[in-house]
C-alpha positions in Angstrom: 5.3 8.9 -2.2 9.0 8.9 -2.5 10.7 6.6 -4.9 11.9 3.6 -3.0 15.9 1.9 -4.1 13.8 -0.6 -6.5 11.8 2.3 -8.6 15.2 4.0 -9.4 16.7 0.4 -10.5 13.2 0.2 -12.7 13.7 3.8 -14.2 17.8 2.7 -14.8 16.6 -0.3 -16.7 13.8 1.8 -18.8 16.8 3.2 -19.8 18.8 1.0 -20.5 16.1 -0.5 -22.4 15.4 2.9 -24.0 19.3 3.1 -25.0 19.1 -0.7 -26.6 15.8 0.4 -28.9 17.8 4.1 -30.1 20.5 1.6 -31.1 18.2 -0.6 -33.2 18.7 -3.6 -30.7 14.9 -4.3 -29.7 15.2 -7.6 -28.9 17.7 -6.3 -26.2 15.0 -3.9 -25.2 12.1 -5.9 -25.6 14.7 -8.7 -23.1 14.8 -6.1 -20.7 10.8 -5.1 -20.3 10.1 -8.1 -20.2 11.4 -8.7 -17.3 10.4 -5.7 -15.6 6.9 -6.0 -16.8 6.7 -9.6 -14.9 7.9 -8.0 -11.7 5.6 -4.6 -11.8 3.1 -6.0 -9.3 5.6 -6.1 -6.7 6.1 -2.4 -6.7 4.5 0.0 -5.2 4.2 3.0 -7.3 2.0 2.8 -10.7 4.8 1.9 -13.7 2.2 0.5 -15.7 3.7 3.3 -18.8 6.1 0.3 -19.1 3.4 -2.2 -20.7 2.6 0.3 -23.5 6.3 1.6 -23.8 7.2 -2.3 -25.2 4.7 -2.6 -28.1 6.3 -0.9 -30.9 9.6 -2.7 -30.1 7.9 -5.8 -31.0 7.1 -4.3 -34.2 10.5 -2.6 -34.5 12.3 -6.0 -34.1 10.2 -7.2 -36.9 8.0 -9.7 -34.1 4.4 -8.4 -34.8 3.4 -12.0 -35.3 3.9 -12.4 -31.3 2.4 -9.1 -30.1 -1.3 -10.6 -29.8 0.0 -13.5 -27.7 2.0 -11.4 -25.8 -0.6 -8.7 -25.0 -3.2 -11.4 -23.8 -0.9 -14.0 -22.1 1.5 -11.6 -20.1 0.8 -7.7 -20.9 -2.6 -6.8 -20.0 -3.1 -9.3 -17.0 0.4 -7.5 -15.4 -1.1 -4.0 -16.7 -4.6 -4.9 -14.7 -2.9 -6.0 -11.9 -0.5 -2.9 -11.9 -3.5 -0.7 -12.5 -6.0 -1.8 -9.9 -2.8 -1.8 -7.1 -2.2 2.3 -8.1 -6.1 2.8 -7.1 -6.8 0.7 -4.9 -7.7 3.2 -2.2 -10.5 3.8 -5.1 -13.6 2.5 -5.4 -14.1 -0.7 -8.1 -15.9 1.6 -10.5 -12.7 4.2 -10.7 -10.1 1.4 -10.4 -12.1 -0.4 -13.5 -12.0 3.3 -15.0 -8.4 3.6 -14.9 -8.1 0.0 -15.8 -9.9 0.9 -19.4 -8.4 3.8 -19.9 -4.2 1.9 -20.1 -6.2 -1.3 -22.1 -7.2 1.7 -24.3 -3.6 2.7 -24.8 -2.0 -0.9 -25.1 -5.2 -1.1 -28.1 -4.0 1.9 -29.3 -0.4 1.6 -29.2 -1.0 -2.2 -31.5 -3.0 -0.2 -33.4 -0.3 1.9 -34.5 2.1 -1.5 -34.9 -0.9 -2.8 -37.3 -0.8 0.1 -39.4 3.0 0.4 -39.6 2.7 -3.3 -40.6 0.2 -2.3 -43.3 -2.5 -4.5 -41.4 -5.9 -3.5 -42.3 -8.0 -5.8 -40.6 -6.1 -5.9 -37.1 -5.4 -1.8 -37.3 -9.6 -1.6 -37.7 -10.1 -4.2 -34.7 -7.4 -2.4 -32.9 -8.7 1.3 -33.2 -12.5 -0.4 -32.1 -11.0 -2.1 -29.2 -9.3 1.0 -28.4 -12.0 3.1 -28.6 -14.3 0.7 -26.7 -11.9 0.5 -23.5 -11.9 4.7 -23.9 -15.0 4.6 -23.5 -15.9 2.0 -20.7 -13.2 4.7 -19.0 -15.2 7.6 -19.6 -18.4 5.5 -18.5 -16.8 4.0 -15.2 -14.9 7.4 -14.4 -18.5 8.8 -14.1 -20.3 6.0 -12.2 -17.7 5.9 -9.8 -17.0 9.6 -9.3 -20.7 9.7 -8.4 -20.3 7.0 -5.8 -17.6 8.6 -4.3 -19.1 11.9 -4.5 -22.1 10.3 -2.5 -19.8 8.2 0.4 -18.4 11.4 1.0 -21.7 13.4 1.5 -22.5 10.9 4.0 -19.3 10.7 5.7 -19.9 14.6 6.4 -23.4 13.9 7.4 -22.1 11.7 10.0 -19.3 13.5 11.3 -21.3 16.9 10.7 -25.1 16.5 11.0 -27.7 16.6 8.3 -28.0 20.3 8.6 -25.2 21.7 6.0 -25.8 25.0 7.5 -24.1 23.6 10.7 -21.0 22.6 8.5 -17.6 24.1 8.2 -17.8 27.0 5.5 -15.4 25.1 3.6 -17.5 22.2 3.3 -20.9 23.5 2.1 
């Protein structure tokens, strides 16, 4: 898919926010995803990289307090929503898949923020969550790999006949 006028204005603002953070100005930066993040339904191509890219910014700017809210309220319903747009042409189970596997970064990425923080308790529910969502991917990728693998053997039995010996060399 080619990059539309509005995903090269995205990537110029990553930058931009990118350029902010290696000055030490995170609130800029944090300002600036923000935004973006809000508006990352309306694209078309998958820039869900933004959602975890903003977490250590909070953390950097000295806001850790505010990532939890942040995540729940406004991260990880965008990052869904982002998430289950990119596959849609997917079935549920490998949109769900890919769904748990960015919820397992975002977890990860806090994770990280808790432990620079010197959090314990909130770097151990992290890494569980984390780990959790990794493996509800792994889980889902599976289920839903089967399920495709099994509309697609009877797409070909209906195009193709029953008899595989009757099908396309490439296809057996």
């Amino acid at each position: 898919m080619e990059h539309s006028k509005k995903d090269i204005e995205l990537s110029a603002k990553v930058k931009e926010a990118s350029e902010f953070a290696r000055h030490k100005k995170f609130d800029n930066a944090i300002r600036i995803l923000d935004e973006l993040i809000g508006d990352l339904p309306n694209y078309n191509l998958d820039h869900s990289a933004i959602c975890v890219k903003i977490i250590p910014y909070f953390q950097k700017a000295g806001r850790f307090p505010e990532l939890e809210t942040y995540i729940s309220s406004k991260l990880i319903p965008v990052a869904i929503a982002v998430r289950q747009k990119a596959f849609s042409h997917q079935n549920d189970m490998i949109q769900d898949a890919y769904c748990h596997l960015l919820l397992s970064e975002i977890f990860d990425k806090v994770r990280l923020c808790a432990k620079r923080e010197k959090v314990a308790d909130l770097e151990a529910l992290y890494s569980r969550k984390s780990n959790e969502h990794y493996e509800f991917y792994l889980s889902s990728l599976e289920r839903g790999e089967a399920v495709q693998s099994e509309e697609s053997e009877k797409e070909l039995k209906r195009i193709f006949g029953s008899d595989k010996s009757k099908w396309p060399d490439l296809l057996k």
